[in-house]
Residue, then its C-alpha position, 0 to 999 in steps of 0.5 A: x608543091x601547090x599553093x592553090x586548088x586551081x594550080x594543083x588541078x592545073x598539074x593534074x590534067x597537064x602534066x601526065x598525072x595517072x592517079x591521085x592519092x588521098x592520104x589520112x592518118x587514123x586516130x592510131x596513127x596509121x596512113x590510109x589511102x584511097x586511089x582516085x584516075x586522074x581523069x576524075x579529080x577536078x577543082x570540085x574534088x579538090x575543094x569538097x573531098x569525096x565520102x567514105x566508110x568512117x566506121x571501118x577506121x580504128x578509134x572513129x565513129x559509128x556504123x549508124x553515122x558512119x559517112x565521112x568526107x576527106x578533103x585535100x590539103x593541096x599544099x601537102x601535095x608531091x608525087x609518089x616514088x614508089x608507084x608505076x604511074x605518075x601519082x600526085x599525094x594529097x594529106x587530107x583533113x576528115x570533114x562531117x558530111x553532114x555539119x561540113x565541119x572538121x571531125x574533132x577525132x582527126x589527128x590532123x585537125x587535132x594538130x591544127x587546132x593546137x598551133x591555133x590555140x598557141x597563137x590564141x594565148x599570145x605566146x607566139x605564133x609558131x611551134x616547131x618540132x624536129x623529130x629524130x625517129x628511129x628504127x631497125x633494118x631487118x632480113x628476116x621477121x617472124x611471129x605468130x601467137x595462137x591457143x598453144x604457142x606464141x614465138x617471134x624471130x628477127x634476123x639480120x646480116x648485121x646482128x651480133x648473133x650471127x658472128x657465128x652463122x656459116x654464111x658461106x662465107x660469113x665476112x663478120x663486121x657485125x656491129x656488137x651488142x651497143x657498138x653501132x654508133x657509128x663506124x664506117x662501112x663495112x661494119x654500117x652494112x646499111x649505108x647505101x640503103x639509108x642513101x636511097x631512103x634520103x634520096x626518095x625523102x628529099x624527093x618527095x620535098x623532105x629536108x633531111x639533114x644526117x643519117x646514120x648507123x646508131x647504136x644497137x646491133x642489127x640494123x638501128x639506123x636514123x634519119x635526121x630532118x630538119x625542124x619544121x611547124x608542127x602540122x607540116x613535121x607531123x605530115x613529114x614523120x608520116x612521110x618519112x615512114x612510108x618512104x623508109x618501109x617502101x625502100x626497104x621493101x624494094x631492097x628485100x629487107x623490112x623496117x620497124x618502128x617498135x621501141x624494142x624489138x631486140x632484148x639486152x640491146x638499146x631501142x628505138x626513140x623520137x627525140x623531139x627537139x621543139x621551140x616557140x617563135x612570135x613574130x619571126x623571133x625565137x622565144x626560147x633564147x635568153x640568160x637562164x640555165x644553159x642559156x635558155x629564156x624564162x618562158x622555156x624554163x617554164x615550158x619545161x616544166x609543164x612538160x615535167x609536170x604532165x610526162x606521165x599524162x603525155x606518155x599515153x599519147x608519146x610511148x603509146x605502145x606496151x612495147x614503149x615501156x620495154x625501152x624506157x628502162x636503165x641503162x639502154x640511152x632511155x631517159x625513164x627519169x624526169x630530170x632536165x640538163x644541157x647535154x646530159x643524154x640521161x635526161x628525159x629533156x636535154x638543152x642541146x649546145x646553141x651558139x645562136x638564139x635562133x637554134x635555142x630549143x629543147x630536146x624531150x626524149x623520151x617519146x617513140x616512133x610509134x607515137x601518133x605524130x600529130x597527136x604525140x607533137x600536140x600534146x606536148x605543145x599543150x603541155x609546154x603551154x600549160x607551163x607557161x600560162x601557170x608559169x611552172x617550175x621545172x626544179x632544179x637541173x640534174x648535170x649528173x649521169x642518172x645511171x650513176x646515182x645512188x639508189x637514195x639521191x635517184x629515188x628523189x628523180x620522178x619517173x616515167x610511168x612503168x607501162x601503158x596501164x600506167x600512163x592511160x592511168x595518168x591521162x585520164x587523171x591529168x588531161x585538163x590542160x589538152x581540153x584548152x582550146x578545144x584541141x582535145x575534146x572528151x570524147x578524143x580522150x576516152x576513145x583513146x584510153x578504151x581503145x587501148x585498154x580494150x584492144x592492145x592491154x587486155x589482150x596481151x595480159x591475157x596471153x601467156x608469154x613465151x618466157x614464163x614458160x622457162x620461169x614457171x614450167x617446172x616451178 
């Protein structure tokens, strides 16, 4: 929208601008705000930021160091759809107040230095990532957990369960168990909503490409964009995300990025297509396998090499790994192939070698997207420079294997124990470029052995009630 300070100070004071919003994304991966009237945002504003509490930021720093600095990214700049009066949105990067210098535990800045460090190396100069997020559409969601109960509750208009539901009248054309993908309306109940969901999005400046019923019962939809840089497609899934949410809400329905949030039904992905380019020219065409260069190849294998470190920044959740099991479209084997959907990493068809990428689908849309992009440019990276081997392609259906040949397939890690396991075991290769410092990684690791596995293993769960009350 801006490619300067001075042109977005510009809009701001002349074209009817009420409010500026300063937007960041906490280590987790949620986007905070702060309002500012518009009468009080000038150049000034604009190029050194304005303090706040950092301590109160999951994963951030101390209360007795706890003053920190958002400055603007003025080129990330649009106006919200959502709010009453005119506000002008602003991404932001997390400054020390102190040093002026950027704060190594900003998801941002941890983008930033990634596309830094690719240019470093002389590999290339551009990383693209295209995103395919994913999530549901619900009417209706309850949970609780306390000393004596714990229970959640979703509903949807489209939900198989509800076939038999007196709806005064129930009109059926409910998507069954797997049979979203994906037919016309009435079935696809959701398709003026996606509709308004694009509308905003390409208001915003978001080039969306597809949308469409998938898979699941219940609501599974998703919105496809188109490929851009890592930082600015980073920026985009968290863009995208409010969008979707404040449409649903508009419409008196909620959305949700869990990877599973129903059970005995597929879940929710991220497939990240991503490719490297030098000098206007793609990197990763050439006369391999599935017509892809040695240098993607090799990218491929430090993706394989690294899958398991990788999965605590891309299936980050306990809940990721309720859907990186068989037989629900989740690639939890680490095998590569053209086409092949039971792979973790496919080679989509390419007629061109400007669209020649790869497809790594095992992340989630609850993945940080700076972070979960970063990481996996590092990977790839790593692959490269050590010129790392991805084996040999699986064309088979995984599903189908015997247990003997399937038993030889490495695997995703089994939970998010198991991947904290993995990062703190295997995390050199995103200390490179100081893209990762130590500190990011640990806080990371505490953070969520601290706050999300040791809270749940010390719960019990609704359904050992129904294995172990009477054993």
């Amino acid at each position: 929208m801006f490619k300067t300070i001075d042109e977005a100070a510009s809009y701001i004071r002349n074209e009817g601008v009420a409010s500026v919003d300063f937007r960041f994304t906490d280590l987790m991966g949620t986007w905070q705000h702060i309002t500012i009237p518009a009468a009080h945002v000038d150049e000034n504003i604009l190029e050194v930021g304005l303090g706040f509490d950092g301590s109160s930021i999951r994963g951030w720093c101390e209360i007795h160091s706890s003053d920190m600095t958002f400055v603007p990214d003025v080129t990330s700049a649009f106006v919200d759809p959502f709010f009453r009066r005119k506000t002008v949105v602003f991404c932001c990067d997390i400054v020390d107040p102190i040093t002026t210098e950027k704060y190594t535990r900003d998801p941002r800045f941890i983008a930033e230095k990634a596309v830094k460090f690719l240019r470093q190396t002389g590999i290339g100069d551009q990383a693209y990532f295209g995103p395919e997020p994913e999530f549901f559409i619900f009417d209706d969601v309850r949970f609780d957990s306390s000393e004596q109960q714990s229970f959640y509750f979703l509903d949807s208009q489209e939900g198989s369960w509800n076939t038999g539901a007196d709806e005064m009248p129930n009109l059926q054309y409910k998507p069954g168990i797997k049979g979203g993908y994906f037919p016309v309306p009435p079935v696809d109940s959701l398709h003026d909503l996606r509709c308004q969901m694009v509308e905003q999005m390409q208001a915003i400046g978001i080039n969306v490409e597809a949308h469409h019923h998938e898979v699941a019962t219940a609501g599974q939809c998703e919105i496809d964009v188109r490929f851009d840089g890592l930082l600015r497609q980073a920026d985009i899934v968290q863009m995208y995300k409010y969008v979707v949410r404040n449409v649903a809400i508009q419409n008196n329905k909620t959305v949700t990025f869990m990877p599973k949030p129903l059970f005995g039904d597929n879940g929710s992905g991220m497939h990240c297509h991503q490719s490297i380019w030098k000098n206007g020219q793609p990197l990763f065409g050439g006369n391999g396998y599935a017509g892809l260069s040695q240098e993607a190849l090799w990218y491929l294998g430090g993706i394989i090499k690294h899958a398991n470190a990788l999965a605590a920044f891309t299936n980050c959740t306990t809940n990721s790994y309720k859907r990186l099991v068989p037989g629900f479209e989740a690639p939890n084997k680490l095998a590569y192939s053209s086409r092949n959907r039971s792979a973790a990493i496919r080679i989509p068809i390419a007629t061109s070698p400007k669209a020649k990428r790869i497809e790594v689908r095992f992340p989630d849309p609850l993945a940080n997207p700076y972070l979960a992009f970063s990481a996996m440019l590092m990977a790839g990276l790593d692959g490269i420079e050590n010129k790392i081997s991805p084996g040999e392609p699986l064309d088979k259906n995984i599903y189908d294997l015997d247990p003997v040949e399937l038993s030889t397939i490495p695997s995703m890690p089994g939970s998010l124990s198991e991947a904290l396991d993995a990062l703190e075991a295997d995390h050199d290769f995103l200390l490179k470029g100081d893209v990762f410092t130590p500190d990011v990684i640990e806080t990371w690791i505490e953070y969520k052995r601290e706050n999300e596995i040791k809270p749940l293993s010390l719960r019990p769960h609704p359904y050992e009630f129904k294995m172990y009350y009477a054993y």
